[in-house]
Backbone as ProteinMPNN parsed JSONL, in Angstrom:
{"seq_chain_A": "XXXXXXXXXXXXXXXXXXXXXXXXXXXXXXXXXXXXXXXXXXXXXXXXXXXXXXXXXXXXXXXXXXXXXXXXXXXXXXXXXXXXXXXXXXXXXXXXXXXXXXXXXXX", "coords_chain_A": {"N_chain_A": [[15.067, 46.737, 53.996], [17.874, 48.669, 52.412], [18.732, 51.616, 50.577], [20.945, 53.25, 49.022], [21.602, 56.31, 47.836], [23.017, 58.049, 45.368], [23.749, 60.855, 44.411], [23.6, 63.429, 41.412], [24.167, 66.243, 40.87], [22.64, 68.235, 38.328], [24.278, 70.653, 37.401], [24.883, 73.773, 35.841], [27.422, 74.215, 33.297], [29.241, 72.195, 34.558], [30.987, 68.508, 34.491], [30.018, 65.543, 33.396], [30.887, 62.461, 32.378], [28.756, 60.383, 31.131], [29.202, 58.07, 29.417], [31.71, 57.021, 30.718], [31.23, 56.445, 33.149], [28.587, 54.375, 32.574], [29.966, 52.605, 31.087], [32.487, 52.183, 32.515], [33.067, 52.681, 35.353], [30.607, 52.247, 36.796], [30.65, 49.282, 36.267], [32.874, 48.211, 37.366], [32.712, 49.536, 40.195], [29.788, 47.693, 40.817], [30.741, 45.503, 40.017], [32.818, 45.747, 42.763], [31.145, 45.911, 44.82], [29.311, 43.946, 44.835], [30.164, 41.715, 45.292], [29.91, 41.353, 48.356], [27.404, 39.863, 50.791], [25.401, 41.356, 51.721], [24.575, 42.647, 49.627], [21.97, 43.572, 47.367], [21.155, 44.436, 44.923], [21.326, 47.31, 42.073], [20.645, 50.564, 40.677], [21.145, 52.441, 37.806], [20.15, 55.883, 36.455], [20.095, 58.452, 33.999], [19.392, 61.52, 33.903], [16.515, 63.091, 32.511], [14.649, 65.337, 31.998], [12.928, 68.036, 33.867], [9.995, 68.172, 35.938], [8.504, 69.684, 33.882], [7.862, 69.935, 30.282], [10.948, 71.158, 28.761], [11.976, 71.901, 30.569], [15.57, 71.494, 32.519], [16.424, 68.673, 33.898], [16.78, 67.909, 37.507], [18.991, 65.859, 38.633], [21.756, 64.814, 36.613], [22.357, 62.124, 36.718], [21.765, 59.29, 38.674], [22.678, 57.39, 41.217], [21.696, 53.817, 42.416], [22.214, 51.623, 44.992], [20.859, 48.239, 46.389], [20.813, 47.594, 49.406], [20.949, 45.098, 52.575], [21.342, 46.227, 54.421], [22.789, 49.714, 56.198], [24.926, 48.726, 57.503], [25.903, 46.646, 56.479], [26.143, 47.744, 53.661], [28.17, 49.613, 54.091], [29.871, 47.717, 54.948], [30.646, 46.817, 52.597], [31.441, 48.494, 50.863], [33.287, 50.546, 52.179], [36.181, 48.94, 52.034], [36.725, 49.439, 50.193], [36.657, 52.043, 49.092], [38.677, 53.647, 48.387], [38.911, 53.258, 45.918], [37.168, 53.483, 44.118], [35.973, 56.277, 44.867], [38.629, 57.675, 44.283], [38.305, 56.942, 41.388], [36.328, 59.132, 40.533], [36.966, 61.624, 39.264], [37.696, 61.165, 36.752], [35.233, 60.737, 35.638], [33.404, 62.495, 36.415], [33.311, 66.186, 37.851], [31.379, 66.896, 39.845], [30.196, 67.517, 42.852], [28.675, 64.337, 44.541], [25.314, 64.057, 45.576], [24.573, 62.179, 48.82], [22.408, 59.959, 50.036], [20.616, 57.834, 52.406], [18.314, 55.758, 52.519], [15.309, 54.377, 53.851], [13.749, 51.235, 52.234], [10.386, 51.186, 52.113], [8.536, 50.522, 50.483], [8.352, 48.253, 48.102], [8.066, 46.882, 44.697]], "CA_chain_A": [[16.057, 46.946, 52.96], [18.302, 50.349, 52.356], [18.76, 51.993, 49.303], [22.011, 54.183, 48.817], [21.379, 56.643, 46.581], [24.321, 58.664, 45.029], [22.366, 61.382, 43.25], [24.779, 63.774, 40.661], [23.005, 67.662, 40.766], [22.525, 68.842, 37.287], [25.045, 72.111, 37.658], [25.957, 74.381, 34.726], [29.096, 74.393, 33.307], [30.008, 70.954, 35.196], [30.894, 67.859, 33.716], [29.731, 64.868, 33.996], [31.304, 61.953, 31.287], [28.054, 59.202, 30.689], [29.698, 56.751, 28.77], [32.673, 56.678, 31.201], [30.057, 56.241, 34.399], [28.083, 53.315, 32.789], [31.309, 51.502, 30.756], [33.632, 51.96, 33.362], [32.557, 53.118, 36.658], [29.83, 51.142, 36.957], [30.701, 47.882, 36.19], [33.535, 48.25, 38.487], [31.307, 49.203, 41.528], [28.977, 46.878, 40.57], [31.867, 44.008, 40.528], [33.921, 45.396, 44.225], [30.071, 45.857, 46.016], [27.792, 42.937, 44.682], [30.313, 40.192, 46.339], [29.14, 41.507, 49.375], [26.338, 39.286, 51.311], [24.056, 42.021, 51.924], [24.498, 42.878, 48.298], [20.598, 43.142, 46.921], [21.081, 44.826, 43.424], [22.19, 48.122, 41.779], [20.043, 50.459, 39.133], [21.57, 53.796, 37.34], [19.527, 56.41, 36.05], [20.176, 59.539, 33.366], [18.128, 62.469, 34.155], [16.232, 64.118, 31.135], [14.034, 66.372, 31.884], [12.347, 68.28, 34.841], [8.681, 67.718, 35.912], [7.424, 70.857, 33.151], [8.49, 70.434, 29.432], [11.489, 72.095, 28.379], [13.579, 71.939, 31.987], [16.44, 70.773, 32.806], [16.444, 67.354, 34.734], [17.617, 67.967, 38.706], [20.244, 65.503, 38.826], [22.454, 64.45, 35.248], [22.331, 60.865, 36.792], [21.493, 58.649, 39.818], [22.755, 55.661, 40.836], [21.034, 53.527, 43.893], [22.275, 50.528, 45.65], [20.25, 48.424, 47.732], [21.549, 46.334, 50.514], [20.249, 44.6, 53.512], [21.38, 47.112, 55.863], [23.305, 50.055, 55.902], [26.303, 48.661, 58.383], [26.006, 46.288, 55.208], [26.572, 48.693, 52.456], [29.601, 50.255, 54.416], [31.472, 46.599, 54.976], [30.854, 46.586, 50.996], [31.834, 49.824, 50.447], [34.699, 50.596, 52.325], [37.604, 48.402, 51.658], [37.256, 49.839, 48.217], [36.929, 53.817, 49.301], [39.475, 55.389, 47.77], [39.441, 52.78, 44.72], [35.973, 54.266, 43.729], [36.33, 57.644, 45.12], [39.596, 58.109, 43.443], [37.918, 57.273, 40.228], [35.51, 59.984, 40.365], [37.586, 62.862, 38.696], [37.861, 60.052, 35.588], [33.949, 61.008, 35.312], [32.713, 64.203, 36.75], [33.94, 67.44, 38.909], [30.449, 67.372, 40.917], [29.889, 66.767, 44.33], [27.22, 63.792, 44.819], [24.801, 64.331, 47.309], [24.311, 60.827, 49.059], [21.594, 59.851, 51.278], [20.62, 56.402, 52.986], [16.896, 55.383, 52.528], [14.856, 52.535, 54.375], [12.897, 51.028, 51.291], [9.022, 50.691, 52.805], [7.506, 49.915, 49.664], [8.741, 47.933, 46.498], [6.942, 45.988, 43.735]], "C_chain_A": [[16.416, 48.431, 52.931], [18.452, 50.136, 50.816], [19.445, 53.461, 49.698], [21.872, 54.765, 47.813], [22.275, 57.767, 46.48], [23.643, 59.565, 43.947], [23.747, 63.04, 42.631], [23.777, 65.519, 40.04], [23.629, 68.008, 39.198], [23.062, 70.009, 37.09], [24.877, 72.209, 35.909], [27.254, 74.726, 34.805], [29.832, 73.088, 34.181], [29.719, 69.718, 34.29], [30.711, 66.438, 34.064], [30.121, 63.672, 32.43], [30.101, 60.511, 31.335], [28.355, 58.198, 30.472], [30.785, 56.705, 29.639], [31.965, 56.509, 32.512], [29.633, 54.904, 33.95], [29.074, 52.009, 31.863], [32.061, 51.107, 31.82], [33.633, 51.687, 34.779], [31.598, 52.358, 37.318], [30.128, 49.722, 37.353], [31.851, 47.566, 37.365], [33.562, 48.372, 39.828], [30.701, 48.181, 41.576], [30.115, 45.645, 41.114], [32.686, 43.857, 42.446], [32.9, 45.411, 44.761], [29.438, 44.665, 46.412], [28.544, 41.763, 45.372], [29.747, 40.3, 47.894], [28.077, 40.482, 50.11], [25.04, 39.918, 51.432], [23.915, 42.893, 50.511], [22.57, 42.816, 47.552], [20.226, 43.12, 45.238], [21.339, 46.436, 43.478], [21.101, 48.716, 40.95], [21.096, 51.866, 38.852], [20.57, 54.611, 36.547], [20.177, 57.629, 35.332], [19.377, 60.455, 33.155], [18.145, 63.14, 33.034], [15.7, 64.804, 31.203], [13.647, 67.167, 33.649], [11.222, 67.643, 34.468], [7.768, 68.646, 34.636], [8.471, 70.413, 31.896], [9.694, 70.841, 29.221], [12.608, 72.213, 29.552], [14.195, 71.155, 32.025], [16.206, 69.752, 34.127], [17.35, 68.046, 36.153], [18.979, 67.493, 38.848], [20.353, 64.68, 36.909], [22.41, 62.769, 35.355], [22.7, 60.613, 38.649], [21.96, 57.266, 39.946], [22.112, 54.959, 42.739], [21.285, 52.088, 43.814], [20.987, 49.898, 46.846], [21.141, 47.186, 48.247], [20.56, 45.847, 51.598], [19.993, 45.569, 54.702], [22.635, 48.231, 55.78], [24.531, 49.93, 56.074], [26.97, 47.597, 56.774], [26.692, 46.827, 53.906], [28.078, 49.04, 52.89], [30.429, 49.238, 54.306], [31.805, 46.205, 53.823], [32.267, 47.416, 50.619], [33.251, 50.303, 50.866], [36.15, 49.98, 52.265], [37.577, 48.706, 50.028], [37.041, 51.235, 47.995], [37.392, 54.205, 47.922], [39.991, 54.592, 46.481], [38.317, 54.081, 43.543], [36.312, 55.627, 43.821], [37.571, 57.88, 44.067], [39.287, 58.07, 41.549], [37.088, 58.182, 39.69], [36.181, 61.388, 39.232], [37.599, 62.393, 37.13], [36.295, 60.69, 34.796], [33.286, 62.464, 35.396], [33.426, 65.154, 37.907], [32.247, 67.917, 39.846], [30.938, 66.374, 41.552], [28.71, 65.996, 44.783], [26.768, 64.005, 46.165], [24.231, 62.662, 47.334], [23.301, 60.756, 49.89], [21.124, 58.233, 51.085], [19.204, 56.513, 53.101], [16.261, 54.464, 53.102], [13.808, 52.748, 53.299], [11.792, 50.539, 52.069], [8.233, 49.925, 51.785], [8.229, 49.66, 48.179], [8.278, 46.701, 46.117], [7.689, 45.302, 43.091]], "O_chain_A": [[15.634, 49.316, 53.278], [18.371, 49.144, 50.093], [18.96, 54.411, 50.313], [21.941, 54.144, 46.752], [22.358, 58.5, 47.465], [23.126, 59.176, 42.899], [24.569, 63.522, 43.411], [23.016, 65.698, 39.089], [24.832, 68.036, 38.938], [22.279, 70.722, 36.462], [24.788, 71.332, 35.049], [27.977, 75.219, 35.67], [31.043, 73.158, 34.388], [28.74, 69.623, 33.549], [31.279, 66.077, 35.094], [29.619, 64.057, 31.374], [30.679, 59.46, 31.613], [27.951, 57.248, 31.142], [31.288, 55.714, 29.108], [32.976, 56.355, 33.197], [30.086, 54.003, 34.655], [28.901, 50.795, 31.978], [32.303, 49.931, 32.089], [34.098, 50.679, 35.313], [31.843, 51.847, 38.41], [29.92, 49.159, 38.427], [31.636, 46.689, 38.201], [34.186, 47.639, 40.594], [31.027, 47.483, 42.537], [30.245, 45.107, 42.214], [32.978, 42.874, 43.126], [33.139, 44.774, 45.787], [29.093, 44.275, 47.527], [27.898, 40.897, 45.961], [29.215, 39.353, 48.474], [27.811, 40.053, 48.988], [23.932, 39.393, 51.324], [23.084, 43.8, 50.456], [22.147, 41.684, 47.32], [19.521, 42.383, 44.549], [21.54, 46.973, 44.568], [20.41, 47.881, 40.367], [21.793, 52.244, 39.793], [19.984, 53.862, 35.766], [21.042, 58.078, 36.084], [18.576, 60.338, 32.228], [19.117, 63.675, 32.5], [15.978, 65.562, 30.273], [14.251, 66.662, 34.595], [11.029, 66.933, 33.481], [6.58, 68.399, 34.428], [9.68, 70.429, 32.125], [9.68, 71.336, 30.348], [13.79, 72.535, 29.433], [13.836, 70.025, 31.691], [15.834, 70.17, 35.223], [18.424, 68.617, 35.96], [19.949, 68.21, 39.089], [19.442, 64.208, 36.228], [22.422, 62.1, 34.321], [23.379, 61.222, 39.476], [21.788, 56.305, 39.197], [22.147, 55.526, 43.831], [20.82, 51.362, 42.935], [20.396, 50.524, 47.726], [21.812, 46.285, 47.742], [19.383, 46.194, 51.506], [19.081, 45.723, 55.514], [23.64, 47.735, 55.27], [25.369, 50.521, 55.393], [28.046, 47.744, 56.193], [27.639, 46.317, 53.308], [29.041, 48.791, 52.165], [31.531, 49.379, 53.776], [32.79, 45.502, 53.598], [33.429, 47.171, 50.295], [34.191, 50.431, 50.082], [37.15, 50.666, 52.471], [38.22, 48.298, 49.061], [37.194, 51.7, 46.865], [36.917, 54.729, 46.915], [41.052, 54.887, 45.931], [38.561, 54.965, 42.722], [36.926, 56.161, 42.897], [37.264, 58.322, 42.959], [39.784, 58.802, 40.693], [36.974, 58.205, 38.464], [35.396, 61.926, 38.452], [37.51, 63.282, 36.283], [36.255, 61.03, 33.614], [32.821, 63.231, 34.552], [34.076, 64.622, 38.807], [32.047, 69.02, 40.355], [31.534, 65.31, 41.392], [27.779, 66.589, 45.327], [27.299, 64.1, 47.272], [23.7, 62.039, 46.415], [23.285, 61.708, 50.671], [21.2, 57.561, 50.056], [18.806, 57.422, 53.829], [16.754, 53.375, 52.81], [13.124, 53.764, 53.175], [12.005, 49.531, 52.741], [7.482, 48.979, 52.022], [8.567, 50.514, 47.359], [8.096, 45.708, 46.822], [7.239, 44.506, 42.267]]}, "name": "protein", "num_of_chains": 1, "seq": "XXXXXXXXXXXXXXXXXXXXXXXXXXXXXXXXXXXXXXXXXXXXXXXXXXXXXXXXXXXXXXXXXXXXXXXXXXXXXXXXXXXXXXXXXXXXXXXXXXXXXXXXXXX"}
């Protein structure tokens, strides 16, 4: 199994809109990916803290797909590019950093 993870760096001074990510954004991903076949499931995360007290969380929010495979994820993913992508500005002015995972171990 992969696991796409779309991870949203905690900048200052950048904005990142929450409630317009898991109302909007979301559910709308969620709806053009999950018909997919290699579709597995979806989670989102809101980063609160660092690892010490008192710090700021790395990334403002995470979101991680998993699929079967990554050629998978892409035949999801791309015929809906630049629906997604184009909604990004709707939500935040960061740049996610993405990376492609092989899941070894899940409970």
């Amino acid at each position: 199994m992969i696991r796409i993870s779309i991870l949203y760096p905690n900048k200052p001074g950048s904005r990142f809109d929450l409630g317009y990510y898991i109302q909007t954004h979301m559910p709308m991903s969620i709806d053009l990916l999950s018909g997919h076949p290699g579709f597995n499931g979806v989670s989102v995360e809101h980063g609160l803290s660092g690892a010490i007290p008192g710090t700021e969380a790395a990334y403002i929010a995470m979101c991680h797909f998993l699929f079967d495979s990554a050629e998978n994820f892409m035949a999801a993913f791309l015929p809906h590019a630049a629906v997604l992508q184009g909604d990004m500005p709707n939500y935040t002015d960061i740049a996610p950093v993405i990376q492609v995972n092989e899941v070894l171990i899940a409970r």
